[in-house]
C-alpha angles and dihedrals in degrees: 000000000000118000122252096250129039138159142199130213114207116184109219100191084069109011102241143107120277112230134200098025118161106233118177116194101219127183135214126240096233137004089261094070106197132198086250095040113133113235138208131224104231099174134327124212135187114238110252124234084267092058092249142111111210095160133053127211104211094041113144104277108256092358111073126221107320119196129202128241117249089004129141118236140183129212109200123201124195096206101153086076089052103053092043095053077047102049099237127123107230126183092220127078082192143342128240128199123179125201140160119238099223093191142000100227085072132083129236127221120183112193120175125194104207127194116165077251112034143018140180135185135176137188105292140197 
């Protein structure tokens, strides 16, 4: 079963996908996520050949990834040891996007358009 959450890393200096890129799923103590929260690591992943991540290690034995309902979460990127196995200069040591998870019956995709100078990312399917 796919998880609940999954992402997908696209590199737009090349259009293709960006492989073997660490992601880690955090989650924030509270539903009021502040600059100084403390997070939890929930699970990490490595980017496919494809650029996704489509399953979790550190994932509830048994269980899957579970989210919680009204929770803030954190999706992180190391994108700075991407670009340099792949010869390119970037601006950015990682990438965070934050997001709520509304409910639980939905699912969660993460994409993230990556240039060594820009990125962009929105809510996928």
């Amino acid at each position: 079963a796919k998880p609940p959450v999954t992402c997908h890393v696209l590199d737009t200096t090349i259009g293709r996908p960006a492989p073997n890129i660490k992601c880690t799923l955090l989650l924030f103590p509270s539903t009021s996520p502040e600059i100084t929260s403390s997070i939890s690591v929930l699970a990490t992943a490595y980017t496919n050949s494809d650029g996704r991540v489509t399953a979790w290690q550190g994932e509830e034995e048994g269980k899957g990834l579970v989210l919680k309902e009204g929770a803030a979460y954190k999706m992180r990127f190391e994108v700075e040891e991407y670009f340099a196995r792949t010869g390119q200069e970037t601006f950015f040591p990682y990438v965070e996007i934050a997001f709520r998870v509304r409910s639980t019956a939905e699912h969660y995709h993460i994409p993230l358009l990556l240039a060594g100078w820009s990125y962009s990312t929105y809510r996928g399917s």
